[in-house]
VOROVO-241391 format. One line per 2 residues: number of its first residue (from 1); their letters; for each residue z, x, y of C-alpha. Coordinates in nm, 2 decimals. Each point is the difference from the previous one (the first is absolute). Layout:
BEGIN
NUM	a	Z/X/Y ~ ...
//
This chain:
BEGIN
1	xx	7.89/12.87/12.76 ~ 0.27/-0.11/-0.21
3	xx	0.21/-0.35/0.01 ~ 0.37/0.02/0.01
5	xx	0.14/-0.06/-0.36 ~ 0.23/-0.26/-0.06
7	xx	0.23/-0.01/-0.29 ~ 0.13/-0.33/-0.18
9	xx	0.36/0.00/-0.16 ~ 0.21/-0.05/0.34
11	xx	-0.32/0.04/0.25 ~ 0.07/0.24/0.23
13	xx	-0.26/0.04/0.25 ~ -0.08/0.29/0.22
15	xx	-0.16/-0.06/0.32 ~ -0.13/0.30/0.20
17	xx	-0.06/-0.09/0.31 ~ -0.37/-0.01/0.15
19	xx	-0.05/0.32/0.33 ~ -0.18/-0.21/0.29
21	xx	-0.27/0.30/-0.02 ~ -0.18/0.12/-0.29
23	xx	0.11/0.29/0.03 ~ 0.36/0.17/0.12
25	xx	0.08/-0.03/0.30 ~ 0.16/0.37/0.09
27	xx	0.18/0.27/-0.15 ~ 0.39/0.06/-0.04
29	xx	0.01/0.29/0.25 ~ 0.36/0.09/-0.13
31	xx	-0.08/-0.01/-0.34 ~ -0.33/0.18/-0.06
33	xx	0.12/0.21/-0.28 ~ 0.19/-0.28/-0.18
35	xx	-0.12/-0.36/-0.07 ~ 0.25/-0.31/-0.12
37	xx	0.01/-0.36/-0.16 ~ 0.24/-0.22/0.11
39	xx	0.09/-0.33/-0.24 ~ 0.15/-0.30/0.11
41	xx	0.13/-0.23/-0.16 ~ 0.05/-0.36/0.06
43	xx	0.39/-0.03/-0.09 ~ 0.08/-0.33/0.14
45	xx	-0.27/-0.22/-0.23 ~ 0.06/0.26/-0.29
47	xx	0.07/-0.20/-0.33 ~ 0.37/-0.02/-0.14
49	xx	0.12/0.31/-0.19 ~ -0.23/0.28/0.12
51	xx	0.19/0.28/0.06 ~ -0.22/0.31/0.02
53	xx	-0.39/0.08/0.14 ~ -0.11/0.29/-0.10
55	xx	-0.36/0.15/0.12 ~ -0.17/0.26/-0.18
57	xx	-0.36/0.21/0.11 ~ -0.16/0.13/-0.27
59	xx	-0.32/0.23/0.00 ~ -0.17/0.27/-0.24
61	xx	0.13/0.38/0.05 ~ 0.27/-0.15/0.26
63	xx	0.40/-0.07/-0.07 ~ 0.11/-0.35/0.00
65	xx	0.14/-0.11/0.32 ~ 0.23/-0.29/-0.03
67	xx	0.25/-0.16/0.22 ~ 0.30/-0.26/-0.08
69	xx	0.15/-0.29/0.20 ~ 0.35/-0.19/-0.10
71	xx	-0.07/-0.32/0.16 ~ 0.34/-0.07/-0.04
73	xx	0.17/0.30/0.20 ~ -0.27/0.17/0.21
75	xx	0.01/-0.03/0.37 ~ -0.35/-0.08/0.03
77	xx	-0.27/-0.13/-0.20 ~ -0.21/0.26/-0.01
79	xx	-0.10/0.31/-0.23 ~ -0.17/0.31/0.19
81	xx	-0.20/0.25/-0.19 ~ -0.14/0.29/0.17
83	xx	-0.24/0.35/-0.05 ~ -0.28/-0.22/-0.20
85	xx	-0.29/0.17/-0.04 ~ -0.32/-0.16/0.15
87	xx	-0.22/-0.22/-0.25 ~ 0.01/-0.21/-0.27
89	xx	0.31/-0.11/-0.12 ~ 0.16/-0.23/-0.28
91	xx	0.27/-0.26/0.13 ~ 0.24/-0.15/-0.23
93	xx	0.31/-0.22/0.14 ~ 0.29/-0.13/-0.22
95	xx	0.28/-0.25/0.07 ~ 0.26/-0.01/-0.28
97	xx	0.32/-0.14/-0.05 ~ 0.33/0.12/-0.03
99	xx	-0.02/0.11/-0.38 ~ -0.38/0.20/0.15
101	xx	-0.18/-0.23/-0.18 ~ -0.36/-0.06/0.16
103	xx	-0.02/-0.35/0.15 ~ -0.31/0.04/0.25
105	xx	-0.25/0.26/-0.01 ~ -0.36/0.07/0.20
107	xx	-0.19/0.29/0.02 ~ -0.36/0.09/0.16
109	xx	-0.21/0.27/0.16 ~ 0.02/0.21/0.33
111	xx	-0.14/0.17/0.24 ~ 0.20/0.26/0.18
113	xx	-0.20/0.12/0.36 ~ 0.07/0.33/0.12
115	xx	0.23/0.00/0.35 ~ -0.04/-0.37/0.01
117	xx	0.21/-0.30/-0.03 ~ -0.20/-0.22/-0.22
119	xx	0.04/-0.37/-0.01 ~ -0.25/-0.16/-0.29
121	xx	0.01/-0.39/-0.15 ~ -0.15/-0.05/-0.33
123	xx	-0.26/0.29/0.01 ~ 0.02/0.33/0.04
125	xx	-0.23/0.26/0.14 ~ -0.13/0.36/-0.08
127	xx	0.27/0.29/0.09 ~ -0.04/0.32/0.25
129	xx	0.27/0.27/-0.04 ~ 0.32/0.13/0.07
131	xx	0.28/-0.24/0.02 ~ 0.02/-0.34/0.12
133	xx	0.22/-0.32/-0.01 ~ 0.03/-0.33/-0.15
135	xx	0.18/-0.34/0.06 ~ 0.06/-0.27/-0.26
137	xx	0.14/-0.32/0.06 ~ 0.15/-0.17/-0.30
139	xx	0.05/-0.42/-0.05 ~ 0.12/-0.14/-0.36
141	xx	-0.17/-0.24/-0.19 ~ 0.19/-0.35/-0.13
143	xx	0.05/0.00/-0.37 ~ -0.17/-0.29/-0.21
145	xx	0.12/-0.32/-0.04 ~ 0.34/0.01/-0.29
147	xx	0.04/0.35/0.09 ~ -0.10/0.14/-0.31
149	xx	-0.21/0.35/0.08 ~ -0.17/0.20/-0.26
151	xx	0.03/0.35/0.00 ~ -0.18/0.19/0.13
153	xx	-0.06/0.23/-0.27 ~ -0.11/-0.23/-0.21
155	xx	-0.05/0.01/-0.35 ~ 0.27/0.20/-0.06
157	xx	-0.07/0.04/-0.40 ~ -0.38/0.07/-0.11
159	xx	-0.11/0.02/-0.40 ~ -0.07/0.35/-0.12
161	xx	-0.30/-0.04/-0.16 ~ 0.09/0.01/-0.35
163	xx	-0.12/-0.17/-0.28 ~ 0.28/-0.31/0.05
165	xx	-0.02/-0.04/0.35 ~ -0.33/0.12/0.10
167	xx	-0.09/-0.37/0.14 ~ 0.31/-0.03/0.20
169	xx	0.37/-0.04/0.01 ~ 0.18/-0.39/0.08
171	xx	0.31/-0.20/-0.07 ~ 0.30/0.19/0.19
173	xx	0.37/-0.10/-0.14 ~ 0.18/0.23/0.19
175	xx	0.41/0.02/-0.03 ~ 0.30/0.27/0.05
177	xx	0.13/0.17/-0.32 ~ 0.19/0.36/0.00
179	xx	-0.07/0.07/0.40 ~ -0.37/-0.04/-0.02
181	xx	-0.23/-0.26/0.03 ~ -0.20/-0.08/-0.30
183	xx	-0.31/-0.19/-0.05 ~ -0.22/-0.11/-0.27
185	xx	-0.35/-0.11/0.01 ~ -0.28/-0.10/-0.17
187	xx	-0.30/0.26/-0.03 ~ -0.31/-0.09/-0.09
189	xx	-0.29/0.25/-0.19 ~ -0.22/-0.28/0.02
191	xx	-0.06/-0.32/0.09 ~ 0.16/-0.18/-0.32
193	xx	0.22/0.27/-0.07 ~ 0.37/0.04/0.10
195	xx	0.31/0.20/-0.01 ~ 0.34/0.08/0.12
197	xx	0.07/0.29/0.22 ~ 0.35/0.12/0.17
199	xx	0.01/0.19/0.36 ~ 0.35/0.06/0.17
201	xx	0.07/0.12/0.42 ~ 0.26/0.04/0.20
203	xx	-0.14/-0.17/0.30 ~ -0.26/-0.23/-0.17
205	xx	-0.29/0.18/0.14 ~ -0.03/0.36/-0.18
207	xx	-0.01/-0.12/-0.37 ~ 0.02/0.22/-0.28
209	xx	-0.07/-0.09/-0.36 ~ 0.29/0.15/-0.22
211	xx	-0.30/-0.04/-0.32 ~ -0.33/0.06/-0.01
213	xx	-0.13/-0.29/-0.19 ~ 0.10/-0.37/-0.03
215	xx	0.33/-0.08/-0.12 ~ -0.14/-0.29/-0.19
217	xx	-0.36/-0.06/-0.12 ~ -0.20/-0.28/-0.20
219	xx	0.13/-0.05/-0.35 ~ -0.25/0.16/-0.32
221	xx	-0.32/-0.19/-0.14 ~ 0.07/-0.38/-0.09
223	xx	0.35/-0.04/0.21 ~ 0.02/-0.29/0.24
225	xx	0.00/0.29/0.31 ~ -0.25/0.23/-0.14
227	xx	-0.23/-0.01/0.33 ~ 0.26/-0.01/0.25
229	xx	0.39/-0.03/0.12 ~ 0.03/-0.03/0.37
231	xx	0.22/-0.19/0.27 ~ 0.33/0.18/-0.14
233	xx	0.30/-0.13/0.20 ~ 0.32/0.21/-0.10
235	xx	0.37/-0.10/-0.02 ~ 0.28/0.27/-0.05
237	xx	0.21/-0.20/-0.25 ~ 0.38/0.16/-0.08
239	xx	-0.08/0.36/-0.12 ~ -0.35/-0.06/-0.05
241	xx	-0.33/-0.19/0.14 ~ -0.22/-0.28/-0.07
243	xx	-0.39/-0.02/0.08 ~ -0.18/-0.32/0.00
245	xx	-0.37/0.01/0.01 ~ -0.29/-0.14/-0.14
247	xx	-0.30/0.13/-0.23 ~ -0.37/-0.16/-0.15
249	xx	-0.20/0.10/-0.27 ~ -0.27/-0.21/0.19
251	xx	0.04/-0.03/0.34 ~ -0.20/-0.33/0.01
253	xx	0.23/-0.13/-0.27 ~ 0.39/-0.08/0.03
255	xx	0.23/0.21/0.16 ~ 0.37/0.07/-0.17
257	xx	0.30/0.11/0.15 ~ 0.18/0.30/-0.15
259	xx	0.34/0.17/0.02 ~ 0.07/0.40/-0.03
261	xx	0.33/0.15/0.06 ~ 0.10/0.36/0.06
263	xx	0.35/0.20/0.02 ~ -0.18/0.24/0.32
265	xx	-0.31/-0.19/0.14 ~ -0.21/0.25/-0.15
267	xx	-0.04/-0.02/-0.34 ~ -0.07/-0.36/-0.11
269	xx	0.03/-0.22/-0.36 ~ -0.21/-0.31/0.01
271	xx	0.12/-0.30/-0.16 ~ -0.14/-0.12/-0.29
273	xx	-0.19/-0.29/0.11 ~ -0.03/-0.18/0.39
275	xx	0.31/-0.23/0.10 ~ -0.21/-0.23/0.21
277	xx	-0.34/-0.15/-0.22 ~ -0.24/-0.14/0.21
279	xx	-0.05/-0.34/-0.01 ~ -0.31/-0.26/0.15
281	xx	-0.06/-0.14/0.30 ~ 0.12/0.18/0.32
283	xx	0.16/0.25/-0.26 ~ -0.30/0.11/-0.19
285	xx	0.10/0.37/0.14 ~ 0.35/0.12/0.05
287	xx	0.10/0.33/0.23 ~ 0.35/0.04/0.11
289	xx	0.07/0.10/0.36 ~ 0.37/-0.01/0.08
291	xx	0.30/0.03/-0.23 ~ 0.34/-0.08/0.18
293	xx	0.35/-0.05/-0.18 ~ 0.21/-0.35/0.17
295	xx	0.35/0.04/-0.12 ~ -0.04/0.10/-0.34
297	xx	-0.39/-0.17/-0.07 ~ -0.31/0.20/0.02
299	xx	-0.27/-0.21/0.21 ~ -0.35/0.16/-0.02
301	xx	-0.28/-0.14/0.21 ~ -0.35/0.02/-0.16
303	xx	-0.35/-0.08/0.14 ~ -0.15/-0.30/-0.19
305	xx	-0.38/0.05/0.02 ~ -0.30/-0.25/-0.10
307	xx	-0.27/0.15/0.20 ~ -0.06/-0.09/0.34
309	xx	0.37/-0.20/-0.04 ~ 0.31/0.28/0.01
311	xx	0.36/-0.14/0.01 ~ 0.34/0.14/-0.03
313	xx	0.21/-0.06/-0.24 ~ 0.37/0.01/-0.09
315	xx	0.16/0.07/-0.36 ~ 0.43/0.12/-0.05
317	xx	0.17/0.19/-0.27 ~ 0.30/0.10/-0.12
319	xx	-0.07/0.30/-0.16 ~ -0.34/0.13/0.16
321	xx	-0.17/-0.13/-0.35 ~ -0.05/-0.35/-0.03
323	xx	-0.10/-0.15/0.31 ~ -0.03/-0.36/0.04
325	xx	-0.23/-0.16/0.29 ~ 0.16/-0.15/0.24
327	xx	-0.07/-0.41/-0.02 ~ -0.10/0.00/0.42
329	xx	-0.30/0.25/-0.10 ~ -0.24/0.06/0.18
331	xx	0.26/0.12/0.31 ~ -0.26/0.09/0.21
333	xx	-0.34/-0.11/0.04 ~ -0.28/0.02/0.30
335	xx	0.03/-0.29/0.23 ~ -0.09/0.17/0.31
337	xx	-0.39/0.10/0.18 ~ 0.07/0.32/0.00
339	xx	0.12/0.07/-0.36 ~ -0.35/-0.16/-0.17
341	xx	0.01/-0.03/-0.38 ~ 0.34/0.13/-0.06
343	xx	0.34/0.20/0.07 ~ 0.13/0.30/-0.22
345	xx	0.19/0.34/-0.07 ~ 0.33/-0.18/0.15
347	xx	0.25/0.28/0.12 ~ 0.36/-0.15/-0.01
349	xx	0.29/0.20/0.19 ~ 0.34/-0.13/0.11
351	xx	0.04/0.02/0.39 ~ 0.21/-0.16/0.28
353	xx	0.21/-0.21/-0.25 ~ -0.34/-0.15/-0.14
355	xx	-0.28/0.08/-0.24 ~ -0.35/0.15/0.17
357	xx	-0.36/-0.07/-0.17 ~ -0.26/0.19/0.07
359	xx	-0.34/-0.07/-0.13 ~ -0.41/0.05/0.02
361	xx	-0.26/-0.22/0.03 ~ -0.29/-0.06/-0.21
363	xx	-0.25/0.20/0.19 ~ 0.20/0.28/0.08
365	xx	-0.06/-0.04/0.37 ~ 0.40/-0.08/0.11
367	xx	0.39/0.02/-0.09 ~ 0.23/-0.28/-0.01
369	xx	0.36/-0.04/0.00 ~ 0.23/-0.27/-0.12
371	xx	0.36/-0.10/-0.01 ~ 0.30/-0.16/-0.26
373	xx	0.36/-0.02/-0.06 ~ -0.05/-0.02/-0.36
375	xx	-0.26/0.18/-0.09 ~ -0.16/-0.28/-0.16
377	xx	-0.17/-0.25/0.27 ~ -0.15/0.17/0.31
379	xx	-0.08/-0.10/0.38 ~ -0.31/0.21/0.13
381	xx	0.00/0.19/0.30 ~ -0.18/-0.17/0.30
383	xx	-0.12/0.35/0.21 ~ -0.21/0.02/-0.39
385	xx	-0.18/0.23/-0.08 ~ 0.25/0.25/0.22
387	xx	-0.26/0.27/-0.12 ~ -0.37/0.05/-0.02
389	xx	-0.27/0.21/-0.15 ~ -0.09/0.05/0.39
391	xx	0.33/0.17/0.10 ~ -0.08/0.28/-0.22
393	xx	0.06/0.35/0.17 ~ -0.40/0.08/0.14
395	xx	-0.10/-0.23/-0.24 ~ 0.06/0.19/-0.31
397	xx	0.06/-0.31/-0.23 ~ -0.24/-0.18/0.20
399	xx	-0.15/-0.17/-0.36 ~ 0.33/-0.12/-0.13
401	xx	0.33/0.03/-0.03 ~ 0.24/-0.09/-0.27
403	xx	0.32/0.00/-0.23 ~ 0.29/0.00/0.29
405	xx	0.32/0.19/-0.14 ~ 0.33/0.05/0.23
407	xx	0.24/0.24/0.06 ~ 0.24/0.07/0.30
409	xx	-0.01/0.38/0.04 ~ 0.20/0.18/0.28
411	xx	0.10/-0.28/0.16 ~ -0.39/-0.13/0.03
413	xx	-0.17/-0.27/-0.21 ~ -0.30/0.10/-0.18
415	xx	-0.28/-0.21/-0.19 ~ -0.20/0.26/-0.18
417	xx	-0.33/-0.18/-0.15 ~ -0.35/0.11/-0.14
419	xx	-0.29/0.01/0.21 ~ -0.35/0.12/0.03
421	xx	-0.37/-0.10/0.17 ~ -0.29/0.05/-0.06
423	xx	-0.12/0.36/0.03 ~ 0.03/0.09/-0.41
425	xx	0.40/0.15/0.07 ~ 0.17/-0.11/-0.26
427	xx	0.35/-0.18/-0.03 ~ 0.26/0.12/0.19
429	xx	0.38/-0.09/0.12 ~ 0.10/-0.03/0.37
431	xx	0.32/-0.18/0.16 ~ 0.08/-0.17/0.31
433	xx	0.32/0.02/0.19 ~ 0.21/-0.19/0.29
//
């Protein structure tokens, strides 16, 4: 016997409902030849914005049957398939949204009893033959608390396997250039090793990867970022673009920020030396995380870290070059249970007339979110942390999840982060959505 599966994301749960015998009860006189499954659908406590249900039975050497339900301008609530072949059948149910993106989803396996209308709960028994009938009752699950759902497809982008991101693939900046959305990342080969790659999509699930190697790599044998560069946040700047990230020849020694700038976001030319030097203290390792322009001054937001302490910090510019630190620094800094040692990789986005924060916590366990009108001094979020390691999509990132990065794409926001557990998958990039 087999349990009734139930899928996270928006919960929708099917309930079949239990036969008082253990066995059917009598045949469909008028319809020996032909069998059917009827699906009904809860409309009234279905969640806002589903528009379509769509039902499909799927089983080997048989056609797909599938049925489809406009919640919004059928009749009745109900989807009737008919001529199903007795046995064992795969059940998949859908709800989408006007633009047919998948919102809910369940699927599980059946049993299809020859001349019989069967009614089954959670379990499912042995078929006989011939044709035979099926009734599902439908109810919808209540999304988390902030209404932030991962996908249910989750990850969305996996490493290739190749020597410079064999260990994994972290760090989404994601933003719209030229009709596409593009995102850089950080791919690591191996554990101390790091380097830039560049994937592009439409729809910010199929990603493609217009190169087949990193578009920037560690520096040659005695540079400051000859082990690694990672954490690249991009800016298009005028006719060209800017990339902020940071490098180590030693990754238990200081961390430097540096600058590389491009005329296509492909091919890039590193600067000479890093803008931002670490320093001591809370700074003893710089990487940026955010690079905004406020009128005409660049601010970049950079984790200050000084294991087990991480902070966020604040320096401006005029010209993207020389960055001064701002005199408030640290801007951020863990005050709270749930975000432990420290608070980092702030993501900084203008929205409703205000500036938006995003950031991690220490353990990777959580997201938090925070609010400013200047950019400068911030007021944290009480519903904190909004997202958790726990809400992953059947627990996919059920280890930890980190580096929050968002982007508002057809009309739904999206925080697309790096997750993994602990089954040796490696690094991989998902998104939630509301």
């Amino acid at each position: 016997m087999k349990n009734l599966i139930i899928l996270s994301g928006l919960l929708i749960v099917f309930s079949l409902l239990q036969c008082t015998q253990n066995v059917p009860t009598s045949p469909d006189e008028n319809e020996n030849n032909s069998g059917k499954l009827i699906l009904k659908v809860d409309e009234s406590n279905a969640p806002e914005g589903i528009v379509w249900i769509e039902v499909f039975l799927t089983r080997q050497g048989f056609d797909t049957i599938s049925g489809t339900m406009n919640l919004l301008s059928d009749s009745t609530a109900d989807i009737l398939l008919e001529n199903i072949q007795a046995g064992e059948w795969h059940i998949k149910v859908d709800a989408s949204d006007s633009t047919n993106m998948v919102l809910y989803t369940g699927e599980t396996e059946i049993q299809i009893f020859a001349g019989f209308t069967t009614q089954v709960n959670l379990v499912l028994e042995p078929t006989g033959a011939g044709f035979g009938n099926v009734y599902i009752w439908v109810t919808w699950g209540v999304p988390p608390p902030g209404n932030w759902i991962d996908h249910p497809g989750n990850p969305v982008f996996f490493p290739l396997g190749n020597y410079w991101d064999f260990s994994g693939v972290a760090q989404p900046k994601l933003f719209f250039d030229n009709n596409l959305i593009k995102m850089y990342y950080t791919a690591q080969g191996s554990p101390y090793s790091g380097y830039i790659g560049l994937a592009q999509s439409v729809d910010g699930i199929n990603w493609n990867r217009p190169v087949s190697g990193p578009v920037l790599s560690p520096g040659s044998y005695g540079s400051w970022d000859e082990t690694a560069v990672a954490a690249a946040t991009v800016i298009k700047d005028g006719n060209g673009y800017k990339m902020y990230y940071h490098g180590w020849s030693d990754p238990e020694g200081p961390w430097h920020i540096g600058l590389a700038t491009s005329s296509d976001g492909i091919v890039w030319v590193k600067h000479p030396n890093p803008v931002m030097y670490a320093s001591s203290g809370w700074e003893f390792q710089l990487a940026p995380s955010c690079v905004i322009k406020v009128d005409s001054i660049y601010y970049l937001y950079y984790l200050g870290r000084d294991l087990p302490q991480l902070k966020i910090g604040l320096a401006t510019s005029t010209d993207g070059i020389n960055w001064n630190r701002h005199p408030s620094n640290p801007i951020l800094v863990a005050d709270q249970p749930w975000e432990g040692t420290g608070v980092y990789y702030a993501n900084v986005y203008e929205k409703n007339n205000q500036y938006e924060m995003l950031y991690m916590n220490a353990a990777g366990t959580g997201f938090g979110k925070a609010t400013s009108v200047d950019a400068i001094n911030w007021v944290k979020d009480e519903s904190n942390p909004f997202f958790t390691k726990n809400q992953t999509h059947n627990n996919w990132a059920s280890y930890k999840i980190a580096y929050p990065n968002f982007i508002r794409i057809n009309n739904h926001d999206r925080i697309y982060y790096t997750g993994f557990n602990l089954n040796g998958s490696p690094y991989s990039i998902g998104f939630v959505t509301k």
